[in-house]
C-alpha positions as CSV (number, residue, x, y, z in Angstrom):
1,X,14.0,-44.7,19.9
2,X,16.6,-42.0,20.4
3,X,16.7,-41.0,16.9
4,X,12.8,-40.9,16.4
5,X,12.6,-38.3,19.7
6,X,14.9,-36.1,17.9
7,X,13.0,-36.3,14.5
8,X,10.2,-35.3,16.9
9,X,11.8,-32.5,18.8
10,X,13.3,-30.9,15.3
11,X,10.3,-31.2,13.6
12,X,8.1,-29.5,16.8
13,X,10.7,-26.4,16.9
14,X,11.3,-26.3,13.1
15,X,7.4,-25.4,12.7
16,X,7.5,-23.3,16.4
17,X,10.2,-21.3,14.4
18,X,7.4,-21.2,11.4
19,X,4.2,-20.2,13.9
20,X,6.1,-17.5,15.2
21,X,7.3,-15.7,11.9
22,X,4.0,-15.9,10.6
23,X,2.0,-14.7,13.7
24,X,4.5,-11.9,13.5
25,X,2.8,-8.0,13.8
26,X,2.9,-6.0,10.8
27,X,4.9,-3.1,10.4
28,X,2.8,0.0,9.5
29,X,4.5,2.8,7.0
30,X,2.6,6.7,7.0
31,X,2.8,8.9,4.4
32,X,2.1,12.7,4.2
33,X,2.4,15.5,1.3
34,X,5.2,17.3,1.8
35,X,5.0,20.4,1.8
36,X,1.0,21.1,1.3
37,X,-0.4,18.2,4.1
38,X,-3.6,19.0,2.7
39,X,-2.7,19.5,-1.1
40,X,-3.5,23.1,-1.4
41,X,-6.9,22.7,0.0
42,X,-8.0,20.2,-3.1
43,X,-9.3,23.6,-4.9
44,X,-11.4,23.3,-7.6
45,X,-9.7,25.1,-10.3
46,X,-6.3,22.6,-9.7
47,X,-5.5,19.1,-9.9
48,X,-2.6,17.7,-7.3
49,X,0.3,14.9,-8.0
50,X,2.2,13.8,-4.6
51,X,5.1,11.6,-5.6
52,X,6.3,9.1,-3.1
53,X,9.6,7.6,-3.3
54,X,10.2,4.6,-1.5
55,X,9.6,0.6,-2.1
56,X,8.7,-2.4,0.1
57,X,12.0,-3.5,2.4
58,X,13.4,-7.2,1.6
59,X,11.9,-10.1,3.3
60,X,8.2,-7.9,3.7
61,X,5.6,-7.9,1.9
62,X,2.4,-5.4,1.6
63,X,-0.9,-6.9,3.2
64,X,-2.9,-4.2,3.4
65,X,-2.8,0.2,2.3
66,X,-5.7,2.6,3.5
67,X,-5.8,6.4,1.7
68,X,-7.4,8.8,4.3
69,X,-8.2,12.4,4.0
70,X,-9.1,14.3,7.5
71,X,-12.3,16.4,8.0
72,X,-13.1,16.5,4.7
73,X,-16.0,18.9,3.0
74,X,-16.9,20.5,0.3
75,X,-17.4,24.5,0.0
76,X,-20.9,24.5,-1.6
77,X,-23.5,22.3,-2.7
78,X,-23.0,22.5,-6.9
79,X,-23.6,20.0,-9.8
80,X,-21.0,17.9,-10.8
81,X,-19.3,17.9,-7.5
82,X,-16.6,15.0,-7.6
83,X,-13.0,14.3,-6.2
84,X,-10.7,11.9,-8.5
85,X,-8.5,9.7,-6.5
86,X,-5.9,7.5,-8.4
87,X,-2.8,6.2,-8.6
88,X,0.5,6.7,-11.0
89,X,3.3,4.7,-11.3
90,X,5.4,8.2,-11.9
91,X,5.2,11.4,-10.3
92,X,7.5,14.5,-9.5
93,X,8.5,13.7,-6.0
94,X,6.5,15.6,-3.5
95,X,3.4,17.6,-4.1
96,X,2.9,19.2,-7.6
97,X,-0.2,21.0,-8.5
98,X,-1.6,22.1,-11.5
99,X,-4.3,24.4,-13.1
100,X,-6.8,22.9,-15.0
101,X,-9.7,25.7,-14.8
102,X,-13.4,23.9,-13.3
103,X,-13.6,20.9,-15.8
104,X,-15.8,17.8,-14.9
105,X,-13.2,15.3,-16.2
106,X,-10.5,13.5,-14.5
107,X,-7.4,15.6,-15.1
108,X,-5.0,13.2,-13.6
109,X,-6.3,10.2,-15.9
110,X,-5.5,13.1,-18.4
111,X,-2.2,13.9,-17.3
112,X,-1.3,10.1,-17.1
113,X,-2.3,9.9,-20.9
114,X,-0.3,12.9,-22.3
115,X,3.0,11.7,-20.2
116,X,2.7,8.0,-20.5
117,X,2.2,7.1,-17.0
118,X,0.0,4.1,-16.2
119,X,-2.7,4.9,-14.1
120,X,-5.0,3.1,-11.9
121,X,-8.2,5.0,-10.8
122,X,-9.0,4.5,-7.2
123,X,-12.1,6.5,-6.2
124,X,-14.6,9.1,-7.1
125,X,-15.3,10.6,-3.9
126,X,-18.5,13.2,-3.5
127,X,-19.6,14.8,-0.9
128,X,-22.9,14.1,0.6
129,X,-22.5,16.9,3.4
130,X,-22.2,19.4,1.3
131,X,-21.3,23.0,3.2
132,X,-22.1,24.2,5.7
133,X,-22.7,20.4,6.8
134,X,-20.4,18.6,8.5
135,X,-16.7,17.5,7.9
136,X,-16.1,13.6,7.4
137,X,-13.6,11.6,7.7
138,X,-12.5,10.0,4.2
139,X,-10.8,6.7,4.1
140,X,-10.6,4.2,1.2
141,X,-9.1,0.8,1.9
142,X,-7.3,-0.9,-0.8
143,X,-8.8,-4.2,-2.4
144,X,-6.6,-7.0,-3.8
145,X,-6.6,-5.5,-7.1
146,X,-5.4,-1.9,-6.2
147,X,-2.8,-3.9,-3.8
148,X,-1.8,-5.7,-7.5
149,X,-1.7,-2.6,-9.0
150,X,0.4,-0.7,-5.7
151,X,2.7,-3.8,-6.3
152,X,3.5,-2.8,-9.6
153,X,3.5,0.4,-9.4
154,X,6.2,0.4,-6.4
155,X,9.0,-1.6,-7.9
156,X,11.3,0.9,-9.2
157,X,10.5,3.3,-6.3
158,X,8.9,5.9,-7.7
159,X,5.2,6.2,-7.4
160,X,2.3,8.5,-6.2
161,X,-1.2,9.6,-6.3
162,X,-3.0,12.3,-8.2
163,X,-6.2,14.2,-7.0
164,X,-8.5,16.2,-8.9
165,X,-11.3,18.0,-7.3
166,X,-14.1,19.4,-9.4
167,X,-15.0,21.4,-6.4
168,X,-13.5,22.7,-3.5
169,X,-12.9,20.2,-0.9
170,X,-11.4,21.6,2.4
171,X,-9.2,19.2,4.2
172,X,-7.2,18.8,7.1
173,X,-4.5,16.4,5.8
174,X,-4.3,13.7,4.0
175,X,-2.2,10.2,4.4
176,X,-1.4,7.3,3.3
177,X,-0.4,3.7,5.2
178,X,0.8,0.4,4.1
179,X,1.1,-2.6,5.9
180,X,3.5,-5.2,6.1
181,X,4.0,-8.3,7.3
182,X,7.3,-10.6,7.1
183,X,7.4,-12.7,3.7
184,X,6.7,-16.5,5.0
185,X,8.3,-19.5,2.7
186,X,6.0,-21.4,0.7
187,X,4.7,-24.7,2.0
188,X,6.9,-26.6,-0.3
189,X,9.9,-24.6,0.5
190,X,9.8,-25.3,3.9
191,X,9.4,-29.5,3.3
192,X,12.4,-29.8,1.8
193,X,13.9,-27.4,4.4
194,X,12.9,-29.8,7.0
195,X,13.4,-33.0,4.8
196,X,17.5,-31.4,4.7
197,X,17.9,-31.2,8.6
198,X,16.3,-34.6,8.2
199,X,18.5,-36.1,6.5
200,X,21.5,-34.4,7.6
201,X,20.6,-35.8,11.0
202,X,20.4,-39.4,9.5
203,X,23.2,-39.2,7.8
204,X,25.0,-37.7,11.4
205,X,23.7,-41.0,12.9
206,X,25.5,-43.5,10.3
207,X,28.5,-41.9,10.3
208,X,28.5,-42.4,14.0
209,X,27.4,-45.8,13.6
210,X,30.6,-47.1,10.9
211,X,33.1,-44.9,12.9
């Protein structure tokens, strides 16, 4: 009877152990350009890379990744009036920007092409306040596929986003958060985790019994 309470009080604290872990809060990580908060205003006649370097701590995992931009609008109401919002696997560290005259096309795509950096398009944003309308506040929230592709993208460390606005967009910063949450051990890990202590106890009990 003894032995069978102790299976029972291992195995309640064993999965008390397991509730807790996986009930734990996630850890939230922000991101902002450095320098140029607001990426030199997102003008028209530029395209922006901001290259982050940093990659997901042992023993977390990323659950969830929201881009914002602050009190976004655009300078005029014009045809063609787009903002290209991707991500790179590469980019110069911090914020790079480039001219690229008024073009309609995705320059970053572009840019990924010519320097053979994979790239995974995110967003075409447009405004539909056009100036002198109101700012808005612009935030895209990662599905599972652009988590996949943040995944990838992440491993060696170097990563980043590139923004390419076929208008002007003022902006009052812009940011970018991850969430983690503490890697829990598959279901079949933690059997045979249990099924050792298990054992080990049984095996504690005969060697007490012959002794």
């Amino acid at each position: 009877m003894k032995k069978y309470r102790a299976i029972l009080i291992i195995s309640v604290v064993f999965f008390s152990l397991l509730g807790s872990a996986a009930a734990e809060a996630g850890t939230y990580y922000e991101f902002i350009p450095s320098p140029d908060a607001d990426l030199n205003d997102l003008d028209h006649y530029r395209y922006s890379l901001w290259g982050i370097t940093w990659t997901v701590p042992s023993n977390e995992e990323i659950v969830g990744a929201t881009f914002y931009i602050d009190d976004i609008n655009n300078w005029a109401n014009e045809d063609n009036d787009q903002l290209f919002i991707g991500l790179l696997d590469s980019a110069p560290a911090g914020v790079t920007t480039y001219y690229d005259g008024q073009g309609t096309s995705n320059a970053i795509e572009t840019y990924a092409a010519n320097h053979s950096i994979e790239y995974w398009h995110l967003d075409t944003y447009t405004d539909i306040n056009d100036y002198p309308g109101p700012s808005e506040d612009y935030d895209y929230i990662f599905d599972e596929d652009d988590l996949a592709q943040l995944n990838s993208f992440i491993i060696d460390g170097l990563w980043g986003f590139g923004l390419d606005a076929d208008c002007h967009y003022w902006n009052n910063g812009v940011k970018f958060v991850i969430e983690t949450s503490p890697v829990v051990p598959e279901p079949g890990t933690l059997s045979l985790t249990l099924l050792g202590v298990l054992s080990g106890f049984g095996l504690q009990k005969r060697r007490k019994t012959h002794s």
